[in-house]
N, C-alpha and C positions, 0 to 999 in steps of 0.2 A: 504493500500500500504506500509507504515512503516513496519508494522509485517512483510509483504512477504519478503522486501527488509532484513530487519534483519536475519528473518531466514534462506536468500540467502548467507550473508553476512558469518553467521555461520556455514554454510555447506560449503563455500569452504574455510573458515579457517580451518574446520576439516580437508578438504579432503589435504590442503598443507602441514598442520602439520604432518598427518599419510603418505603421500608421503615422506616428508622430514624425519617422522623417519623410514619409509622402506627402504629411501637410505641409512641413517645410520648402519642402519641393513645389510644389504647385503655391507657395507665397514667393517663394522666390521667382518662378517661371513666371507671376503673375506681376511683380514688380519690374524684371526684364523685359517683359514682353509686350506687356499690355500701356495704356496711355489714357487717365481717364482726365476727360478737359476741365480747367474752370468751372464751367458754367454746367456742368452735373452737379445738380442738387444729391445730398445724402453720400458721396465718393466712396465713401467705408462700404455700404450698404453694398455698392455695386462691385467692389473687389472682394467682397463677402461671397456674393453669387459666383462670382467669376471661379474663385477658389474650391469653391464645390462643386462648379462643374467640369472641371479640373483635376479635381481627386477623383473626381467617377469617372475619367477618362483614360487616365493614367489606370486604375483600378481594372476595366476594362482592356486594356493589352496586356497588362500583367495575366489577368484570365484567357486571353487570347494562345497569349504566349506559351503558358504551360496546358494549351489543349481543354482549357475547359469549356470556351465557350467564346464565340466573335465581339470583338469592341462593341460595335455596333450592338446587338442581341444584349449584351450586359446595360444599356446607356438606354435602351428602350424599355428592357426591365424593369431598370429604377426609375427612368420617368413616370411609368404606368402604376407605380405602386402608390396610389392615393385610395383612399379608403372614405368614404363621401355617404353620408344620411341622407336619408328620403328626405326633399323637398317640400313642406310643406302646403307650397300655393303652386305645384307643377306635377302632371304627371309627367315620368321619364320612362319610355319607352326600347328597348334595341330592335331596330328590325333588319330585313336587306332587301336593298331596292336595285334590282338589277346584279345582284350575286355581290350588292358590294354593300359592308357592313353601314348602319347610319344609326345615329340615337336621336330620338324625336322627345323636344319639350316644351310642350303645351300647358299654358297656363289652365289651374284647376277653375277659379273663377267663372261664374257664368259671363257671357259676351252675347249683350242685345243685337249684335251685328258681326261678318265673317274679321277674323284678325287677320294682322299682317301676316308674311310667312318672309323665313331670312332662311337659306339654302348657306352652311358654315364649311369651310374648307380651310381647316388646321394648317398650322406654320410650322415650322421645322427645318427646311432645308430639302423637301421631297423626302429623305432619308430620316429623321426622327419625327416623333410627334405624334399623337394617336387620340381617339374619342376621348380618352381618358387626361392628356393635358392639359384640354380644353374643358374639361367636363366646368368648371367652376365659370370661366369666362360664357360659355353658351346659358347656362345656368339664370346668369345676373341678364343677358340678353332680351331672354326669355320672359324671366319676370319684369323685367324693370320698361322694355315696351311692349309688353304684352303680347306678346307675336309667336308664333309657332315657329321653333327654330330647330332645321333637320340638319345634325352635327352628321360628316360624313367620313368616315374612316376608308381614306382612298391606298389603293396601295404605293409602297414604298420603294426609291431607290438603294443600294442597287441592285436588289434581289429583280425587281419593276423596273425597266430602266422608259424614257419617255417615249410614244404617248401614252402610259400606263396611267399615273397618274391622274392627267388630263380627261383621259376617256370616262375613268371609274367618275370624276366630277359633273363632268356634259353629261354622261348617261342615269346619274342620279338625280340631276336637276330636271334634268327631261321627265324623269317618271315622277318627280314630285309634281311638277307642272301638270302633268298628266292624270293626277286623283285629287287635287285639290279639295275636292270636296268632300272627299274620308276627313279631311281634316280640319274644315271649317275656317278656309284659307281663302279670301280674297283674290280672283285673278286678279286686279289690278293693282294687287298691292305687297307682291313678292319681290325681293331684293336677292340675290347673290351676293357674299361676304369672305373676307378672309385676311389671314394676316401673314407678311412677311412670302413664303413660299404660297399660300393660303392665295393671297392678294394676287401672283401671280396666274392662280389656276383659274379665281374670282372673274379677274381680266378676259381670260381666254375664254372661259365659256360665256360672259357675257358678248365678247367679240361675235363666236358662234352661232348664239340663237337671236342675234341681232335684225337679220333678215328673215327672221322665221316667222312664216305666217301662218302656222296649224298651230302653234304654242302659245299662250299667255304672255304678254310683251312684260319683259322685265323692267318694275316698276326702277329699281337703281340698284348699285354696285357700290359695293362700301370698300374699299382697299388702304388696308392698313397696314405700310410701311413695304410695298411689295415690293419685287423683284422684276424688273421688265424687259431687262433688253440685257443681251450677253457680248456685245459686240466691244463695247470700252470698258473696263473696268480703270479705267483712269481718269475718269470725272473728277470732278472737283473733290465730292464727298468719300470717295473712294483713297482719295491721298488725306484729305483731312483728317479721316476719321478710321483708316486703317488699322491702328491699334489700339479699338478703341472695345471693351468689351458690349454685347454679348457676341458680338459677331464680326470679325476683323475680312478684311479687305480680301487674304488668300484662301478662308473659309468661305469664302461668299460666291467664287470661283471655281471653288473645289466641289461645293454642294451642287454646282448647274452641273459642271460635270457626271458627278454620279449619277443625277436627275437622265443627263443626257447620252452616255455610254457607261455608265457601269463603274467606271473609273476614273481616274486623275491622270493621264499620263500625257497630259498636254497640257500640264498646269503652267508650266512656264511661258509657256506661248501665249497665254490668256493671257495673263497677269500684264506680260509685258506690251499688248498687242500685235503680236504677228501672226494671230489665228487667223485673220480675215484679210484678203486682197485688199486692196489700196481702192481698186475701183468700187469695190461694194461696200467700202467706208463711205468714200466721197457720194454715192448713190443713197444710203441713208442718214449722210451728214444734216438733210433740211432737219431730221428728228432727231438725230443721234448725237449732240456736241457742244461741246460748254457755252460756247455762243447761246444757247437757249436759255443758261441757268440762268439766272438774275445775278446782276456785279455783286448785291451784299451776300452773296453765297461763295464768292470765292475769293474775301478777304481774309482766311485764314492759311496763309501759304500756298493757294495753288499756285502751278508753273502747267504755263501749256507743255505737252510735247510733242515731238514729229510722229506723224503718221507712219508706221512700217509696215513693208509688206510681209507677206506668206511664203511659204512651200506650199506646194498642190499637196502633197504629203498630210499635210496639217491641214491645209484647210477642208479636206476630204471627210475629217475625223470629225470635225464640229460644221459643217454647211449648216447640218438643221437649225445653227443655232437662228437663222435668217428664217425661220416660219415664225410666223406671229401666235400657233398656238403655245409654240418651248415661249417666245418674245414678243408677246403684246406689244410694244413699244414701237414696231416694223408693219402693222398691217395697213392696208389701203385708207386714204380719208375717206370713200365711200364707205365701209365698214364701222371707221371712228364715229360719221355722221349720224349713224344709224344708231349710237350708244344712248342709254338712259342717262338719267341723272345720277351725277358720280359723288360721292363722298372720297377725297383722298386723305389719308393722315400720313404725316411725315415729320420724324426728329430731325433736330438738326444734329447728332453725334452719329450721324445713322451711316454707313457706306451705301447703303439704298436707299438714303435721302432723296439723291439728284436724281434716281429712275422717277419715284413720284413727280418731281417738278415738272419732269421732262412730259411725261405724260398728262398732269392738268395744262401744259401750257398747248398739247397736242387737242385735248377732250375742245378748250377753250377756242382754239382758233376756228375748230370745226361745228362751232355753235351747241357744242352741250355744256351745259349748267354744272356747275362743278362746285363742291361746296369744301373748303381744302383748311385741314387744323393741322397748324404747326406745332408740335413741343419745340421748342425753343431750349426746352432744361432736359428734351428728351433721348433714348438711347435706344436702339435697337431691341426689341422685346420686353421695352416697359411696360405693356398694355397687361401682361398676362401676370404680373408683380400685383396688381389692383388691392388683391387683399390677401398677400402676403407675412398677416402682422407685423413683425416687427421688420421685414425685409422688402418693404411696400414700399412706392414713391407716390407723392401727390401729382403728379404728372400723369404718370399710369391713369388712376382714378377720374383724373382731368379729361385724358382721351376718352376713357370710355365712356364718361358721361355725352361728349360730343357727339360719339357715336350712337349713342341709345335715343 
């Protein structure tokens, strides 16, 4: 019994030691690496987060490593492990619409008249994220404008690689559009929504059912913080805010990638712009180029730089990234004119700040109504901090009110 106890005693002395110096590690990777601005409100708060999701990543290859189990698969695990009470003023439903999972929640409330309906398409990067990260954010949706809102668990890259994602979201909103009235949902007054990667997919299926005339016209598109265009990753807010947590400049290239083949093995070409020829820069320059951003957007150090071209090699690997369902940001003004009323939100700490700009200044010229909330004190994946207790920003809270 001595021995066991000993050797018990040894093994969680190891296990506190290499804990305590994996925190170290990831405060130190986090002070190296990361850069959080002035003008983020609560800075602890956000190198707090940063650091934990850092130790779950690190945590995550280490399990990779010794065969237990993929980065990824571990980092989805622990995302998904929330543990949530019945709703009081909602029922919460799972069902699958079109073989693809979705959770539906309807206010308990009686409603003298059909409510709104909001079609939710989760952030993550295509590769994280699930019904379950969002459960709390569709949740407060749900109750607080009283709308029916059908949370859609689309599949993931890079097990999914595009247009997986994309299709599991068009073909879910189709069928909700399609029963409406199982559900006591207003054709005129259904929206598409989403955040970050979310906002991306929000975009393209709104693009989508834009000309469609068998379907209920999408009352508007809420996109919060998306992803739109893969062509520069050298915008302005891409160099400002590059090492800025929750989502740095070479993560943000690396996710379209998986999204888009599976992999990263053209990450450097992206980063630096030599994935795309010269002439189908200059062919999407009217949309595509800091020229569009507004001057007080790129007085924090930006520097233009030269245009490079490609190899056929490389740009062979990413072409698709020029379809407007992967890149919203690329499709036809006939298409844009046809868009509902848009709601955009966008931080200013954000590397996908300048997509949003980019796109209200496109919605705008093309005569749609756009209704655009800046954080100003905001950062990449604030919206879903909302009530976080003690690791919450009143920014967060701010957006979502805008949005509701």
């Amino acid at each position: 019994m001595a021995v066991v106890l000993t050797v018990l005693v040894l093994f969680l002395a190891g296990f506190l030691a290499g804990f305590i110096l994996l925190v170290i590690g990831a405060i130190n990777f986090d002070f190296s690496n990361s850069e959080i601005p002035p003008g983020v409100n609560h800075p602890a708060k956000l190198r707090i987060i940063h650091i934990i999701l850092i130790c779950r990543a690190v945590v995550g290859k280490i399990l990779e490593n010794i065969g237990i189990c993929t980065q990824v698969s571990f980092v989805r695990y622990m995302q998904g492990r929330k543990t949530l009470r019945a709703d009081p003023k909602l029922f919460i439903k799972d069902l699958w619409f079109e073989k693809v999972p979705v959770r539906i929640y309807q206010p308990k409330a009686p409603s003298a008249s059909q409510r709104r309906g909001v079609v939710f398409f989760h952030g993550g990067g295509w590769v994280f994220g699930s019904l379950e990260t969002h459960e709390e954010l569709c949740r407060f949706i749900a109750r607080e404008s009283e709308s029916v809102v059908v949370s859609v668990g689309y599949r993931l890259a890079p097990e999914h690689k595009y247009p997986a994602a994309y299709e599991d979201c068009l073909n879910t909103t189709q069928h909700f559009l399609q029963h409406l009235e199982h559900y006591g949902v207003d054709p005129a007054r259904v929206t598409v929504c989403g955040d970050s990667a979310g906002g991306n997919l929000a975009a393209a299926v709104s693009q989508t059912l834009a000309g469609r005339s068998d379907l209920p016209r999408l009352r508007a598109q809420i996109l919060i913080y998306p992803g739109l265009q893969a062509l520069d990753f050298n915008l302005p807010s891409y160099h400002q805010n590059r090492g800025v947590p929750l989502l740095f400049r070479e993560r943000a290239a690396f996710y379209m990638l998986q999204y888009l083949n599976g992999n990263a093995t053209k990450l450097e070409e992206v980063l630096e712009g030599s994935h795309i020829p010269v002439d189908i820069k200059l062919k999407y320059r009217k949309w595509v180029s800091p020229d569009n951003i507004p001057e007080e957007f790129k007085v924090r150090g930006y520097k233009p730089r030269v245009l490079l071209d490609c190899t056929t090699e490389v740009y062979e690997t990413v072409k698709r990234f020029c379809e407007p369902t992967l890149c919203p940001l690329l499709a036809e003004d006939a298409i844009i004119q046809q868009l509902p009323e848009s709601f955009i939100l966008t931080c200013e700490y954000d590397v996908l700040r300048d997509d949003g700009l980019l796109y209200k200044k496109r919605l705008e010229d093309n005569g749609v109504r756009v209704t655009w909330c800046h954080l100003e004190d905001g950062f990449h994946g604030i919206i879903n901090s909302f009530n976080s207790d003690w690791l919450s920003f009143p920014a967060g809270k701010r957006g979502l009110d805008n949005i509701v």
